[in-house]
C-alpha positions as a printed Julia matrix, in Angstrom:
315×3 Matrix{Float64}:
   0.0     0.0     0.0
   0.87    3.81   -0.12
   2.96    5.06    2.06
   1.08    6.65    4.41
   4.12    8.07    6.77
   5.2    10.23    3.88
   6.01   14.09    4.93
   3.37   15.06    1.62
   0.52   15.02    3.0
  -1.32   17.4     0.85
  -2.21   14.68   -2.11
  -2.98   12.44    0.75
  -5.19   15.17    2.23
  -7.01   15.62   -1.3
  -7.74   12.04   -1.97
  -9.36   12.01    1.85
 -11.56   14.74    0.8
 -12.78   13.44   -2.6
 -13.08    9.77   -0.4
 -15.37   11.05    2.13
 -17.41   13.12   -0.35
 -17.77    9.92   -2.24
 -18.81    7.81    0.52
 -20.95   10.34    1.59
 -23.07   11.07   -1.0
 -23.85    7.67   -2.03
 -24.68    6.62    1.76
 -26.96    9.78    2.21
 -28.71    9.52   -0.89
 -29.47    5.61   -0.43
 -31.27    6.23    3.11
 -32.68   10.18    2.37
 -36.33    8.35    2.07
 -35.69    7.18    5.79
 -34.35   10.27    6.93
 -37.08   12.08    5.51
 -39.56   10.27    7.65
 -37.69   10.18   10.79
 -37.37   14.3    10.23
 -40.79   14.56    9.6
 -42.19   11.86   12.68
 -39.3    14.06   14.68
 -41.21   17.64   14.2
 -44.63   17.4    13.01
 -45.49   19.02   15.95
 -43.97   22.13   14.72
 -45.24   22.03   11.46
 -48.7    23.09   10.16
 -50.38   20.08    9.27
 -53.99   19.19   11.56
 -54.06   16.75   14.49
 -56.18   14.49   12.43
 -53.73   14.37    9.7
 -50.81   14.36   11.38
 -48.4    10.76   10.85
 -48.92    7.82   13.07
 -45.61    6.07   12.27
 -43.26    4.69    9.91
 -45.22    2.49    7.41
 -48.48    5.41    7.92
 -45.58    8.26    6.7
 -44.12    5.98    3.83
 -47.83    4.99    2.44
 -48.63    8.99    2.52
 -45.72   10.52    1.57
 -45.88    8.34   -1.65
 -49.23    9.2    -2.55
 -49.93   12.6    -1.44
 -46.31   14.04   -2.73
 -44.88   11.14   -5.25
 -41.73    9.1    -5.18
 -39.44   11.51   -5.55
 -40.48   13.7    -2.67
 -38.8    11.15   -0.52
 -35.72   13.02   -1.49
 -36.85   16.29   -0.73
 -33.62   18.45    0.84
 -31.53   15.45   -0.01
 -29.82   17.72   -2.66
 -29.29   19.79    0.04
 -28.07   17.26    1.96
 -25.66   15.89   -0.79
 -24.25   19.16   -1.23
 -23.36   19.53    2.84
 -21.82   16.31    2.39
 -18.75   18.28    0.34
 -17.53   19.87    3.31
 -19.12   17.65    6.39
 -17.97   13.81    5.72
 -14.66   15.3     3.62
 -13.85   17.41    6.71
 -14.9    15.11    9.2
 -12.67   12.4     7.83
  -9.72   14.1     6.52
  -9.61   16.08    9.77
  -9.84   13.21   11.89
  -7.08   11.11    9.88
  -4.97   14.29    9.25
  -5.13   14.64   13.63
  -4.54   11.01   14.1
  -1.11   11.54   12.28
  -0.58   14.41   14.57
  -1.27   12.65   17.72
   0.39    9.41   16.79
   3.14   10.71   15.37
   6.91    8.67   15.73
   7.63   11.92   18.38
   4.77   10.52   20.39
   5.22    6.45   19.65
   5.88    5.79   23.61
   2.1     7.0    24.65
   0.69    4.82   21.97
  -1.02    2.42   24.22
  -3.38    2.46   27.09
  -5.46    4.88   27.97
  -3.41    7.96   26.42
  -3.8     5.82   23.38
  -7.88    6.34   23.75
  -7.82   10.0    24.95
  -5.76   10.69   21.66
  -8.64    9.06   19.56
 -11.65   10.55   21.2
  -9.81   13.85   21.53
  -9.26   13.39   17.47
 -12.79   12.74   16.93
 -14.23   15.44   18.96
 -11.74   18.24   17.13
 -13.0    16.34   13.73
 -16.94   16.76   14.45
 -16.48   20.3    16.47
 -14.41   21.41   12.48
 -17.14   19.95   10.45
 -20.29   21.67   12.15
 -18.84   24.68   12.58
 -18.68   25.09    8.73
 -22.2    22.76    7.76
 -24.58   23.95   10.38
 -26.17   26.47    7.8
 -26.87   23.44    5.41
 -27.98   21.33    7.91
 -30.75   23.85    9.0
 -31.73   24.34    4.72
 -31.92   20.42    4.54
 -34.52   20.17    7.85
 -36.94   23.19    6.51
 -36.35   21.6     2.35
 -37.4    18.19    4.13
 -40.21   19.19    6.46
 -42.42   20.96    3.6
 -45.13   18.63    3.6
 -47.39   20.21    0.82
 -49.09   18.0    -1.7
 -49.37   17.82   -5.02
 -52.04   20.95   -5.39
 -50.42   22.88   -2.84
 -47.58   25.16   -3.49
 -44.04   24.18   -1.97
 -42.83   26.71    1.06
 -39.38   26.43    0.19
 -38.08   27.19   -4.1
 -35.19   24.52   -3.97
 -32.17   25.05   -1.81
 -31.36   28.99   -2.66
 -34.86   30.01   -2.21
 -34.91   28.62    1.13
 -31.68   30.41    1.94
 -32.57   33.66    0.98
 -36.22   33.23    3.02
 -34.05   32.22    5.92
 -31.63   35.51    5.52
 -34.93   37.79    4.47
 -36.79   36.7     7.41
 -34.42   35.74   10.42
 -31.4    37.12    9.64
 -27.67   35.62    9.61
 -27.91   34.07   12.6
 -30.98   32.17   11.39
 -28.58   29.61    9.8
 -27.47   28.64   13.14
 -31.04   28.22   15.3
 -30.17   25.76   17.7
 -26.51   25.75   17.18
 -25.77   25.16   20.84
 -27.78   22.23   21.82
 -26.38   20.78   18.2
 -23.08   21.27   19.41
 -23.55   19.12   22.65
 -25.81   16.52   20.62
 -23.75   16.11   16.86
 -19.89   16.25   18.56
 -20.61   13.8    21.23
 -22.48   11.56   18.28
 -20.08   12.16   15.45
 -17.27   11.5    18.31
 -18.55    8.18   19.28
 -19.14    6.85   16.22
 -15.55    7.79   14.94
 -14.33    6.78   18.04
 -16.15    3.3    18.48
 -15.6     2.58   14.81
 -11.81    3.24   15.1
 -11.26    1.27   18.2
 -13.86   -1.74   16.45
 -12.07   -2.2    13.12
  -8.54   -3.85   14.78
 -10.74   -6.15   16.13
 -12.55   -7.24   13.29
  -9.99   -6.93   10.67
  -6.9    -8.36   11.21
  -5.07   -7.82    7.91
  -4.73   -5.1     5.39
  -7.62   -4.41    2.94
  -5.68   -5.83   -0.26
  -4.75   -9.05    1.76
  -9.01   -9.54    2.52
 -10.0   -11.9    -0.45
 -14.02  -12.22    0.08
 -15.94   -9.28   -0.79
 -18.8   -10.36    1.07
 -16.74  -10.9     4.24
 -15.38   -7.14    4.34
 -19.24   -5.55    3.58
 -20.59   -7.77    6.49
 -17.4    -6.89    8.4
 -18.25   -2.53    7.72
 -21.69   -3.58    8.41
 -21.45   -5.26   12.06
 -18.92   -2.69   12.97
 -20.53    0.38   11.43
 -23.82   -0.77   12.82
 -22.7    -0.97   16.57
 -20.33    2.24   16.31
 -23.77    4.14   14.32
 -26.63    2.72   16.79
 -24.64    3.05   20.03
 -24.27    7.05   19.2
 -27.53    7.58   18.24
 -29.2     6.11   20.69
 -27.48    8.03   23.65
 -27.6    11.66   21.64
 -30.63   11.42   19.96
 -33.08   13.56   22.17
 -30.58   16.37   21.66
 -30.94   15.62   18.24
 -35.03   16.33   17.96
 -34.03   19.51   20.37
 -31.77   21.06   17.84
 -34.13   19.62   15.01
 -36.95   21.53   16.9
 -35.12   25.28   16.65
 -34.0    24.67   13.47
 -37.84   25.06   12.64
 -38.84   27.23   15.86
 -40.06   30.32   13.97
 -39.15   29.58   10.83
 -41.43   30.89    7.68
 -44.18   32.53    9.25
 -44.55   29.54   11.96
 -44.82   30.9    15.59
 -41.83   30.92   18.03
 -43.11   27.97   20.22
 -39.28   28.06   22.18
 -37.54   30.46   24.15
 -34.37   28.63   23.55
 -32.97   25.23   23.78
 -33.57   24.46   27.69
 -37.76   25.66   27.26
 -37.47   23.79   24.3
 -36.28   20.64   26.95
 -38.84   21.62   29.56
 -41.9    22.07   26.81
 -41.43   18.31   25.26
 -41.05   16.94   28.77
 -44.25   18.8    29.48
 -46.35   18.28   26.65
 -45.48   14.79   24.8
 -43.19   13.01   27.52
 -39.99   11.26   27.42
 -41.42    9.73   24.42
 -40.99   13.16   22.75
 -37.54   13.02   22.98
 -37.7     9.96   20.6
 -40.14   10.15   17.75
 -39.1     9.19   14.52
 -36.26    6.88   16.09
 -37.02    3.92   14.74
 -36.74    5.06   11.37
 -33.43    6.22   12.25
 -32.06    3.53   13.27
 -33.26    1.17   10.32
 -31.87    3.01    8.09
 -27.87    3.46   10.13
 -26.86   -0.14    9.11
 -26.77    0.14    5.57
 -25.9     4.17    6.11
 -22.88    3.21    8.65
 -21.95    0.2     6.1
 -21.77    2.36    3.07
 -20.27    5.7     4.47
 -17.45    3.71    6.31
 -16.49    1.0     3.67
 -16.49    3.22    1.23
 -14.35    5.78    2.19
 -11.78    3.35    3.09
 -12.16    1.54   -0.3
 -12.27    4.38   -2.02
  -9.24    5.94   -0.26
  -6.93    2.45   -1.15
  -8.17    2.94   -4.6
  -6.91    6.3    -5.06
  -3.68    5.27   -2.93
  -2.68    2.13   -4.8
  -3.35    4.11   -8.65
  -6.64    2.35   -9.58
  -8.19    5.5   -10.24
């Protein structure tokens, strides 16, 4: 293989980049009909659509969806989506390799085991994930407004396409509409995108115990990504996700003519609690988490087979 120790880092840096755009895209656009759903099961509250027609789970959202907006409205703010996914998996994985060379550098070889060993890895992801929303929280707020418009076929949409949205969020809220709920996001997507790095760095040794060229069977390194993907994907989400419909919630509080239901984050906290329960904290989970196995699988096998691709010439 490449080697990776070289002192030029900046082709190295590149082909991460183009990798985790790659991998990215095709995972996000694969599973944007689940994330849809989970988005909209997440935040109907919020939105303007009657008690008696609001969604009343998974398979109720996926019949209606399909035949009050069409197919292809399951991939409403996915191009949004796609186009956060430049800057968001490229950063988060270039950033977190390029700080793994830092920290486990030959100056530093002694501290390589052990706990120090850990601390460097989590403290690698967290600076990773901390870079990467910094920079895609605006998009990430366009995708969640693109994917919560709801309106039918005879209705017209609330949101013209990515720019249109934009300028409606910069028109009517200002700059600092773009980052709504940046706050809560930061103590719900770091500690996520931290343990899945994290967990997924410290479970591939263990399941692969040679060198991706010396792996023969396809099929064994996809189920391989998948079981360790899966567990690294589900074990985040699970313990983040009620800070995940928080920041979710005041990315829409106010937005397009809806009323401010939340002071801030912590009302927004006391208000769910109050109103819909624990259970609040977790609607649209299950279509979540279906849909992380094949996400986790794809994002994470593909950057790595992408990036050996690029490093051994094949492309």
């Amino acid at each position: 293989m490449a080697d990776l120790k070289s002192k030029n880092y900046v082709p190295l840096i590149l082909t991460e980049l183009t990798c985790g755009f790659a991998a990215g895209t095709i995972s996000k656009t694969i599973v944007a009909p689940l994330e849809r759903i989970k988005l909209i099961l997440q935040n109907q509250q919020l939105i303007r659509i009657p008690d008696k027609l609001k969604y009343k789970g998974t398979f109720d959202a996926l019949r209606r969806i399909y035949t009050e907006q069409g197919f292809f409205s399951f991939w409403r703010g996915n191009g949004t989506n796609v186009l956060r996914t430049i800057p968001s998996c490229a950063i988060r994985f270039s950033s977190y390799d390029a700080l793994n060379r830092m920290f486990f550098s030959k100056d530093n070889a002694h501290s390589h085991t052990g706990w120090k060993r850990g601390m460097r890895k989590i403290g690698s992801a967290t600076l990773s994930s901390l870079t990467t929303i910094i920079f895609t929280y605006p998009l990430d707020v366009v995708r969640t407004r693109l994917s919560l418009d709801v309106s039918r076929y005879s209705e017209p949409r609330l949101y013209q396409g990515t720019v249109g949205c934009m300028k409606e969020i910069l028109k009517s809220e200002g700059f600092f509409g773009f980052y709504k709920g940046f706050g809560i996001a930061c103590l719900g997507i770091v500690p996520y995108l931290t343990l899945s790095l994290a967990a997924y760095d410290f479970l591939k040794p263990e399941v692969f115990n040679a060198d991706i060229n010396e792996i023969q069977s396809l099929l064994t390194v996809i189920i391989n990504y998948l079981g360790v993907g899966t567990v690294a994907g589900m074990s985040a989400q699970i313990l983040t996700y009620p800070l995940d419909t928080v920041r979710r919630r005041m990315q829409l509080n106010g937005g397009h003519g809806l009323e401010k239901a939340y002071q801030n984050s912590f009302d927004c906290i006391r208000k769910i609690i109050s109103t819909e329960g624990m259970k609040g904290f977790y609607r649209g989970i299950i279509p979540n988490l279906v849909k992380i196995p094949p996400a986790a699988a794809i994002q994470f096998s593909m950057y790595d087979l992408f990036k050996y691709q690029f490093l051994e010439g094949k492309f």
